[in-house]
N, CA, C and O atoms as a Tinker XYZ file with bonds, in Angstrom:
   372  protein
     1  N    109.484000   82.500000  125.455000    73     2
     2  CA   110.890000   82.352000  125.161000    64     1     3
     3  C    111.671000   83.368000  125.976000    63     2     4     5
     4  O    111.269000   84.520000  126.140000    81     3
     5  N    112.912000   82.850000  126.528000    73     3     6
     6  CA   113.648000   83.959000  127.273000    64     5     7
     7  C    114.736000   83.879000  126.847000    63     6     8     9
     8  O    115.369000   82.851000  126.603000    81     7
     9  N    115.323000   85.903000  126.608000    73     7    10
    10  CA   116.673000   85.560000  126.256000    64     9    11
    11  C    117.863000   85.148000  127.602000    63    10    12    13
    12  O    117.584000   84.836000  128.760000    81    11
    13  N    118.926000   85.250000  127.105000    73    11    14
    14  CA   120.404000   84.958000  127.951000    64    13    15
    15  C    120.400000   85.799000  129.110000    63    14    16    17
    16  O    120.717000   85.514000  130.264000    81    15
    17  N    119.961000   86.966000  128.586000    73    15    18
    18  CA   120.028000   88.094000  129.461000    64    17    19
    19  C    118.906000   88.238000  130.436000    63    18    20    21
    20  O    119.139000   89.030000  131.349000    81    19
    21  N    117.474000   87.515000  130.449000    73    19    22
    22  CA   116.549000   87.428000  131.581000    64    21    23
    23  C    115.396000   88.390000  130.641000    63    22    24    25
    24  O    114.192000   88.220000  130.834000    81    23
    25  N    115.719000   89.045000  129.980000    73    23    26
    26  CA   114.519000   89.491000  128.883000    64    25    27
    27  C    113.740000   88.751000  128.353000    63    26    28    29
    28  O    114.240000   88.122000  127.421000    81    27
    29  N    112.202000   88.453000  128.651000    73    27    30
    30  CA   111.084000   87.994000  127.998000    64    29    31
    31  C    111.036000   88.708000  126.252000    63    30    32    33
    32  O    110.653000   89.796000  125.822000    81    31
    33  N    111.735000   87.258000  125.472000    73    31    34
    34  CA   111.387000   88.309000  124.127000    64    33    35
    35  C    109.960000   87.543000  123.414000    63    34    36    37
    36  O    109.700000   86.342000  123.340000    81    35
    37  N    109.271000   88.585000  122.995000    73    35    38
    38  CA   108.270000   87.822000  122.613000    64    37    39
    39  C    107.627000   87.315000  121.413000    63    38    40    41
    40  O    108.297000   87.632000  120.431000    81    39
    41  N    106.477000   86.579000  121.077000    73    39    42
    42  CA   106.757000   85.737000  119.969000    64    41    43
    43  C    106.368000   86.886000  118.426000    63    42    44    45
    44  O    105.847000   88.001000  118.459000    81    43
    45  N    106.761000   86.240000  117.421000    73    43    46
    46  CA   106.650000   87.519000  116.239000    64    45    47
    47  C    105.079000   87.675000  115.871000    63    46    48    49
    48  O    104.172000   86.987000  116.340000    81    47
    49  N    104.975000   88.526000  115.110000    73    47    50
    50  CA   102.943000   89.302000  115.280000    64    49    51
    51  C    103.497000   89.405000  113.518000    63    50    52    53
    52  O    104.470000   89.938000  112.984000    81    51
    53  N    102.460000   88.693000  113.058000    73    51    54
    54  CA   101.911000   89.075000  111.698000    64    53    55
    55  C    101.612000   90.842000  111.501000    63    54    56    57
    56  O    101.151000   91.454000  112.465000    81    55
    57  N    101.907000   91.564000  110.216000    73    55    58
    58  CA   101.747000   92.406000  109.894000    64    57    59
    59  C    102.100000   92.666000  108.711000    63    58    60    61
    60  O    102.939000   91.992000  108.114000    81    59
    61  N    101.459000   93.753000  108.180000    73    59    62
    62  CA   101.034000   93.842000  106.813000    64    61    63
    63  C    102.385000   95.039000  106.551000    63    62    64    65
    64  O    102.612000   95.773000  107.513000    81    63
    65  N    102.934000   95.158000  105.754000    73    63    66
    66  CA   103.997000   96.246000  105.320000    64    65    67
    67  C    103.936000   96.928000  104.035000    63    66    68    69
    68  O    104.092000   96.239000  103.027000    81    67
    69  N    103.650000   98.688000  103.869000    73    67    70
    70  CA   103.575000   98.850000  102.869000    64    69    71
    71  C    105.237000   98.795000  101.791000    63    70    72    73
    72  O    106.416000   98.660000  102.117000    81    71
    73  N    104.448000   99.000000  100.264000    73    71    74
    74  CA   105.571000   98.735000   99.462000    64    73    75
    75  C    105.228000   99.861000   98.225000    63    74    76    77
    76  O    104.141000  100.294000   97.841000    81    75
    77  N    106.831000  100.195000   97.693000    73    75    78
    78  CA   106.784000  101.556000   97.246000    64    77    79
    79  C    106.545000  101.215000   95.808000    63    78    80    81
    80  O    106.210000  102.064000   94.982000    81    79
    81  N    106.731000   99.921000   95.528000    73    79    82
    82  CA   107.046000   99.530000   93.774000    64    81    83
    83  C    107.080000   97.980000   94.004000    63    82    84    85
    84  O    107.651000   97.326000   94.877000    81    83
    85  N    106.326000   97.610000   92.995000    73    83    86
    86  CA   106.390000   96.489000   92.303000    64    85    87
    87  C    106.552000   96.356000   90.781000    63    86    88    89
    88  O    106.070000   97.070000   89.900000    81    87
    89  N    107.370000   95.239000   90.674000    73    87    90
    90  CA   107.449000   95.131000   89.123000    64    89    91
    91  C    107.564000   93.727000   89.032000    63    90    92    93
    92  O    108.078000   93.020000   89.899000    81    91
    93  N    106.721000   93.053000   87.193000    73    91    94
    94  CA   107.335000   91.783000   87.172000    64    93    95
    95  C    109.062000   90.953000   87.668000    63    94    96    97
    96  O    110.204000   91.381000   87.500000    81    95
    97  N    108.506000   89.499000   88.382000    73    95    98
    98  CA   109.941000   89.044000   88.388000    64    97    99
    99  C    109.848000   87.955000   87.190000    63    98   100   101
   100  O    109.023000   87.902000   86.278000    81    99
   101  N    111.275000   86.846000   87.550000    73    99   102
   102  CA   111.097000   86.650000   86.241000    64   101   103
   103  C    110.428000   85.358000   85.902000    63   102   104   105
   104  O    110.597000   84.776000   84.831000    81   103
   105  N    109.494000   84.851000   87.082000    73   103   106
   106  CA   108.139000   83.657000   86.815000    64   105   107
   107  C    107.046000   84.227000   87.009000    63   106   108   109
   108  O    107.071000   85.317000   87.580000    81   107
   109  N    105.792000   83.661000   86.598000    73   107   110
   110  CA   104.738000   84.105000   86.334000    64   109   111
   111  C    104.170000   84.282000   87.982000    63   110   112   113
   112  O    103.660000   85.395000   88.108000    81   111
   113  N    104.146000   83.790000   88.763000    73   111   114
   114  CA   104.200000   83.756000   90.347000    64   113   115
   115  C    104.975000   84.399000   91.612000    63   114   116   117
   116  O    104.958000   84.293000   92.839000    81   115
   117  N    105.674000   85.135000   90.602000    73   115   118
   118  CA   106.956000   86.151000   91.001000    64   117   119
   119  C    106.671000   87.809000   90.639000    63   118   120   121
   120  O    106.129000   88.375000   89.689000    81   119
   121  N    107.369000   88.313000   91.989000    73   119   122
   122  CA   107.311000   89.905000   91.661000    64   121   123
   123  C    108.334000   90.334000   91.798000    63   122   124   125
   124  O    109.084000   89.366000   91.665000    81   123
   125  N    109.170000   91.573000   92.072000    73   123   126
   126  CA   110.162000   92.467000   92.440000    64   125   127
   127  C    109.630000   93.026000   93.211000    63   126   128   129
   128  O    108.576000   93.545000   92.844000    81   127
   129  N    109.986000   93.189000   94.429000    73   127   130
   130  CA   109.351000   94.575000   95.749000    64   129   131
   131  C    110.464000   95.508000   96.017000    63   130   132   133
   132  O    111.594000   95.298000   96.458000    81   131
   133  N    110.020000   96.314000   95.737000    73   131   134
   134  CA   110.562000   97.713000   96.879000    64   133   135
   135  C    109.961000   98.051000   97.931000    63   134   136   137
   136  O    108.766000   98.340000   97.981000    81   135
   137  N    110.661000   98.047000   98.775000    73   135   138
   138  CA   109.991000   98.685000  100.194000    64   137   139
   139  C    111.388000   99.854000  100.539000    63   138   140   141
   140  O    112.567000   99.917000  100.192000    81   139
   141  N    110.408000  100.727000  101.464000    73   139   142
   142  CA   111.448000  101.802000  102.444000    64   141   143
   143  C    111.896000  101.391000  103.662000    63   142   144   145
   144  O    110.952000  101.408000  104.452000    81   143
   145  N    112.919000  101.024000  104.176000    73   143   146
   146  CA   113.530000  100.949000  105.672000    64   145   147
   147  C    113.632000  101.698000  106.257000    63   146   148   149
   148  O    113.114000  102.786000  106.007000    81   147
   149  N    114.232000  101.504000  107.140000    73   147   150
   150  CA   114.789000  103.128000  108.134000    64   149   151
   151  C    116.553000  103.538000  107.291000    63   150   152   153
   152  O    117.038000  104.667000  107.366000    81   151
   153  N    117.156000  102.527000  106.655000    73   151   154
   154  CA   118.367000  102.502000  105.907000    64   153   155
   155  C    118.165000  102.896000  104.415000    63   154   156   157
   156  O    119.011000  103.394000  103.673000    81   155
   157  N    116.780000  102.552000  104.104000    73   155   158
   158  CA   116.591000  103.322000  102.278000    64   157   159
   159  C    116.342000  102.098000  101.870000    63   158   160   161
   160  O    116.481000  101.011000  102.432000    81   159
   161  N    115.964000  102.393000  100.845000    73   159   162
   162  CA   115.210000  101.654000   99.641000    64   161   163
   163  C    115.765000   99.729000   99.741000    63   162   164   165
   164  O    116.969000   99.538000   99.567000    81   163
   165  N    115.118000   98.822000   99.933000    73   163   166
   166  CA   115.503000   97.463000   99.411000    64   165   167
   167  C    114.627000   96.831000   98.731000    63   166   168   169
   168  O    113.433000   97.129000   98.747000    81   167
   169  N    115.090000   95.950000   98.102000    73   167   170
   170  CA   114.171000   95.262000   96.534000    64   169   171
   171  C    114.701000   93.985000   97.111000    63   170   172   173
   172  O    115.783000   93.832000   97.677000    81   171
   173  N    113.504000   92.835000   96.816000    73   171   174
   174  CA   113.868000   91.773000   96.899000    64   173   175
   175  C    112.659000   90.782000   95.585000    63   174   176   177
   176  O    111.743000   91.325000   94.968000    81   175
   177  N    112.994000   89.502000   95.493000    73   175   178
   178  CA   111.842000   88.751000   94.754000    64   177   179
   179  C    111.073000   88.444000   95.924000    63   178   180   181
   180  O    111.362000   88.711000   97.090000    81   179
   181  N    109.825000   87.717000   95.378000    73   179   182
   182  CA   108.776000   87.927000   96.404000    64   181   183
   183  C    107.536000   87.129000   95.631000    63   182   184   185
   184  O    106.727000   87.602000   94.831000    81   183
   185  N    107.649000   85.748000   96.135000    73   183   186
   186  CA   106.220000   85.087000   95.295000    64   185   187
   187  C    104.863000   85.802000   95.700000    63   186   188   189
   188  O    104.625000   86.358000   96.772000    81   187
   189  N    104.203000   85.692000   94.831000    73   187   190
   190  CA   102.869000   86.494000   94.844000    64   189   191
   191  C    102.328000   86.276000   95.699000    63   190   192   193
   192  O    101.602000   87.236000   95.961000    81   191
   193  N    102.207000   85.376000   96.492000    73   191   194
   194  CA   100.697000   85.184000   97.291000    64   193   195
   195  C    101.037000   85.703000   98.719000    63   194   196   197
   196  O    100.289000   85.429000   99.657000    81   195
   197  N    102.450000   86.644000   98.933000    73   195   198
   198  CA   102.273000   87.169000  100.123000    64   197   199
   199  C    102.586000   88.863000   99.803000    63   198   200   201
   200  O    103.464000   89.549000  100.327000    81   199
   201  N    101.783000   89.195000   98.988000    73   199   202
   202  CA   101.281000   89.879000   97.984000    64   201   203
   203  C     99.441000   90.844000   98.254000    63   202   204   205
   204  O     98.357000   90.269000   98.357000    81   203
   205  N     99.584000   91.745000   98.282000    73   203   206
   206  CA    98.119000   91.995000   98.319000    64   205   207
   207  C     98.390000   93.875000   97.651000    63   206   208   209
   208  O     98.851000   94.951000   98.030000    81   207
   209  N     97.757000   93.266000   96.505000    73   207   210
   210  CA    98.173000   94.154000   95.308000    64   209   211
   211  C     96.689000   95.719000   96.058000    63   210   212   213
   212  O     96.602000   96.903000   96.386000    81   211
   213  N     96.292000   95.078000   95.982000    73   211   214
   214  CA    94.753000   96.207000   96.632000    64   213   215
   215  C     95.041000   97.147000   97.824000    63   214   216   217
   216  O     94.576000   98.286000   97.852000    81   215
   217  N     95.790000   96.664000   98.769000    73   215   218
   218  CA    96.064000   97.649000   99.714000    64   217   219
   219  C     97.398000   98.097000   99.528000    63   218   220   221
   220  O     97.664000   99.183000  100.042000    81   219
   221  N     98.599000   97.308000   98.703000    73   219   222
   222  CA   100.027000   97.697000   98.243000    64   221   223
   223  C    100.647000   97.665000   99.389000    63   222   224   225
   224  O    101.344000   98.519000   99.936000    81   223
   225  N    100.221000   96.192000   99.840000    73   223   226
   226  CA   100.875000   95.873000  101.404000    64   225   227
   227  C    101.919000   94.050000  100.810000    63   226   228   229
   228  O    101.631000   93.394000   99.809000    81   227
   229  N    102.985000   93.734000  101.758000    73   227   230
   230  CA   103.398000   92.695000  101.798000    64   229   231
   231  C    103.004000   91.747000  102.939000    63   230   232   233
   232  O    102.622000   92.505000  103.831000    81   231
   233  N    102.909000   90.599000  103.332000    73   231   234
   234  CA   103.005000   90.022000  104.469000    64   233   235
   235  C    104.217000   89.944000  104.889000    63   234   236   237
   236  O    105.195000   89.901000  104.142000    81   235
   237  N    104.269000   89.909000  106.718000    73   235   238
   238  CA   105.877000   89.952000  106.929000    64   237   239
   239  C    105.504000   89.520000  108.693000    63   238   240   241
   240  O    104.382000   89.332000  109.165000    81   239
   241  N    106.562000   89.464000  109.265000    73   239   242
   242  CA   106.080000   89.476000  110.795000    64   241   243
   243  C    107.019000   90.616000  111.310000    63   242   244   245
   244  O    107.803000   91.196000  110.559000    81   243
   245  N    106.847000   90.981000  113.034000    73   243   246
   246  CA   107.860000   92.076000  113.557000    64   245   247
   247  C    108.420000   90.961000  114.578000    63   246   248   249
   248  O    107.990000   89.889000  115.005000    81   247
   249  N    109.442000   91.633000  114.742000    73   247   250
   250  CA   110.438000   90.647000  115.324000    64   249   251
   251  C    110.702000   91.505000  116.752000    63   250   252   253
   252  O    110.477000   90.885000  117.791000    81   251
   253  N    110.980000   92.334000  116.813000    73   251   254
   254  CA   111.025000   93.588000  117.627000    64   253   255
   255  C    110.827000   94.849000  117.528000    63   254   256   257
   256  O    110.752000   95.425000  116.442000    81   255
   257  N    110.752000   95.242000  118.307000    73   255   258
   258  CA   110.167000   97.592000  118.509000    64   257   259
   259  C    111.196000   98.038000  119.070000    63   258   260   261
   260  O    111.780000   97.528000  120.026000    81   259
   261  N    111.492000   99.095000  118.456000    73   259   262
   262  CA   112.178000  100.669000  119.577000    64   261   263
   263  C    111.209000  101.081000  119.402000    63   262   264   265
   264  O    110.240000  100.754000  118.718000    81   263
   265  N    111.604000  102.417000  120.509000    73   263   266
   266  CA   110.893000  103.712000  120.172000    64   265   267
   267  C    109.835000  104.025000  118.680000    63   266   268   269
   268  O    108.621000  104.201000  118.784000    81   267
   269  N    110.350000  104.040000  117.754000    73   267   270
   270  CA   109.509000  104.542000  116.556000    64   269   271
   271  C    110.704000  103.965000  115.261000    63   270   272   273
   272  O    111.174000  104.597000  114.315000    81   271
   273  N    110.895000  102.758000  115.622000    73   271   274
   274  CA   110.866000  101.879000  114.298000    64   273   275
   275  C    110.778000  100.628000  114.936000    63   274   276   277
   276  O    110.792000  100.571000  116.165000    81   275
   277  N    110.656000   99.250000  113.983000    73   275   278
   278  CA   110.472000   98.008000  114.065000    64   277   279
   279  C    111.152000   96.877000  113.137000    63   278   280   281
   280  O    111.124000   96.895000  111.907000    81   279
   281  N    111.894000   95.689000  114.100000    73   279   282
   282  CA   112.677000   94.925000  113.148000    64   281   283
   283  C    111.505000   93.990000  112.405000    63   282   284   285
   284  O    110.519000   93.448000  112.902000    81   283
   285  N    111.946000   94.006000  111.148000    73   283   286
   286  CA   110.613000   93.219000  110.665000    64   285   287
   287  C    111.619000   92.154000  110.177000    63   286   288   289
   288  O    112.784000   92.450000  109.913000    81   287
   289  N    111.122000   90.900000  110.067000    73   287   290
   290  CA   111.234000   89.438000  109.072000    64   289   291
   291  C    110.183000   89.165000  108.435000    63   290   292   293
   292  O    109.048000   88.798000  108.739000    81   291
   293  N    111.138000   89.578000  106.799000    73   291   294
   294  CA   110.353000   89.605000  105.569000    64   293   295
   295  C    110.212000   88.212000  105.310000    63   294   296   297
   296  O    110.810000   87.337000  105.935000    81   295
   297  N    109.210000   87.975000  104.143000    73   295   298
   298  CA   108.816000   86.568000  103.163000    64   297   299
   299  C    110.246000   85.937000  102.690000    63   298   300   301
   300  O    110.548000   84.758000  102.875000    81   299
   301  N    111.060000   86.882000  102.065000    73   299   302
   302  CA   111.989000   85.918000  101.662000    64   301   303
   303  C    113.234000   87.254000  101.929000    63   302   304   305
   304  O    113.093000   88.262000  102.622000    81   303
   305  N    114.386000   86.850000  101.152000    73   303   306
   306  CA   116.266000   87.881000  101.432000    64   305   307
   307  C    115.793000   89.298000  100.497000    63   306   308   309
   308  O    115.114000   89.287000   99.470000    81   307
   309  N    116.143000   90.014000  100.917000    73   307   310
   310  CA   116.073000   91.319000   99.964000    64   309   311
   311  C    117.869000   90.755000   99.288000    63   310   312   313
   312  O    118.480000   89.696000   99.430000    81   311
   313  N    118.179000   91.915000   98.631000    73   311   314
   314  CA   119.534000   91.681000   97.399000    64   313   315
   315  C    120.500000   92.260000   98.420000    63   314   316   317
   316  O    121.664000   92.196000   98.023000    81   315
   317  N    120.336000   92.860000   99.740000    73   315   318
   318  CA   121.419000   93.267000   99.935000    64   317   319
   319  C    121.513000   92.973000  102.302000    63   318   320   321
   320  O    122.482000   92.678000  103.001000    81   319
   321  N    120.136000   93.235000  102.669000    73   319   322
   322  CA   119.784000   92.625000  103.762000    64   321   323
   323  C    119.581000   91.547000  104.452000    63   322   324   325
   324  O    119.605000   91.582000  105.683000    81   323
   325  N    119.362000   90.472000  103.796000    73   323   326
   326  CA   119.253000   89.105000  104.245000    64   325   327
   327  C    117.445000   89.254000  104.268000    63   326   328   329
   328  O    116.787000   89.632000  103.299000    81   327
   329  N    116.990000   88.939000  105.341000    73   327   330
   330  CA   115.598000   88.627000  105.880000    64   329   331
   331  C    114.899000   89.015000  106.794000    63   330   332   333
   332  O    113.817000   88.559000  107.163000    81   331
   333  N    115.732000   90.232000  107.370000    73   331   334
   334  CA   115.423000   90.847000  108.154000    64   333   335
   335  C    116.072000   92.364000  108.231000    63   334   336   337
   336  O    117.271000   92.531000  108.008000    81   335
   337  N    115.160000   93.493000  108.573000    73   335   338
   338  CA   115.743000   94.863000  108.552000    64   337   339
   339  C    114.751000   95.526000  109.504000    63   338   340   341
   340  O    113.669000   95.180000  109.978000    81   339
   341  N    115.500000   96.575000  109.605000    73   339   342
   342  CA   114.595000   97.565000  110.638000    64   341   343
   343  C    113.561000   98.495000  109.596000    63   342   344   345
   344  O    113.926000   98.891000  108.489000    81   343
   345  N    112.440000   98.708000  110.085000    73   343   346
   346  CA   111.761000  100.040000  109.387000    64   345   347
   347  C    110.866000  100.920000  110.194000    63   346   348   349
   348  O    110.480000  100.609000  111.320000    81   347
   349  N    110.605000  101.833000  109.693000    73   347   350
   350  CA   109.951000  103.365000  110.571000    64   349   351
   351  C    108.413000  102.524000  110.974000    63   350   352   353
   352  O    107.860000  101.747000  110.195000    81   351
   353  N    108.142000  102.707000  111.692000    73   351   354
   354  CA   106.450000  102.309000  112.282000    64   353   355
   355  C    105.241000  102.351000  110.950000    63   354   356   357
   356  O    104.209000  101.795000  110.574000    81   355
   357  N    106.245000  103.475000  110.562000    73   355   358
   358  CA   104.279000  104.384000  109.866000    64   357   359
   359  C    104.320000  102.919000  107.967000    63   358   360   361
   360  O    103.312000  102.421000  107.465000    81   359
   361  N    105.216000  102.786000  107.669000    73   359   362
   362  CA   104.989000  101.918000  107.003000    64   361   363
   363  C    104.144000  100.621000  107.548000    63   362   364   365
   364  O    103.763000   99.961000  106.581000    81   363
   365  N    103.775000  100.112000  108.672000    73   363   366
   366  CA   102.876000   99.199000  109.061000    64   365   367
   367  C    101.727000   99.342000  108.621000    63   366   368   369
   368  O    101.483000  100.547000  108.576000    81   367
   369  N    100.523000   98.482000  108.117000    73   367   370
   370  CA    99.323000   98.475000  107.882000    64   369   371
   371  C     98.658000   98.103000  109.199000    63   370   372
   372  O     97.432000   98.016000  109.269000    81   371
């Protein structure tokens, strides 16, 4: 894919993202996530199965890199970001 500008952007990479808190949501197949950004704390719902309670990771893909953070596109909208946000590297699994 190429952008407008002649930049090769390239396609998104599966990756695992840690998460600071979970709590029931409000179906049995449902959670609440917290994760850390590079902007602070966002919570979103989050069906379970992209979920991996054992390592306290989410599924997500990266969309792009700087230097030492990464735009990630989450599973579903956080409450205040939409579906996409930037976060620090070291949260990656």
């Amino acid at each position: 894919m190429t952008k407008a500008n002649g930049n090769r952007e390239r396609d998104p990479q599966p990756v695992d993202i840690k998460y600071s808190k979970i709590t029931n949501g409000q179906f049995a197949d449902e959670v609440v996530v917290t994760l850390v950004s590079s902007s602070g704390e966002l919570n979103m719902f989050l069906h379970s199965s992209f979920l991996n309670q054992a390592k306290k990771t989410i599924k997500a893909i990266i969309i792009d890199e700087k230097k030492d953070k990464v735009l990630i596109g989450l599973p579903s909208e956080t409450f205040t970001t939409g579906s996409r946000a930037w976060f620090p590297k070291s949260v990656l699994v």
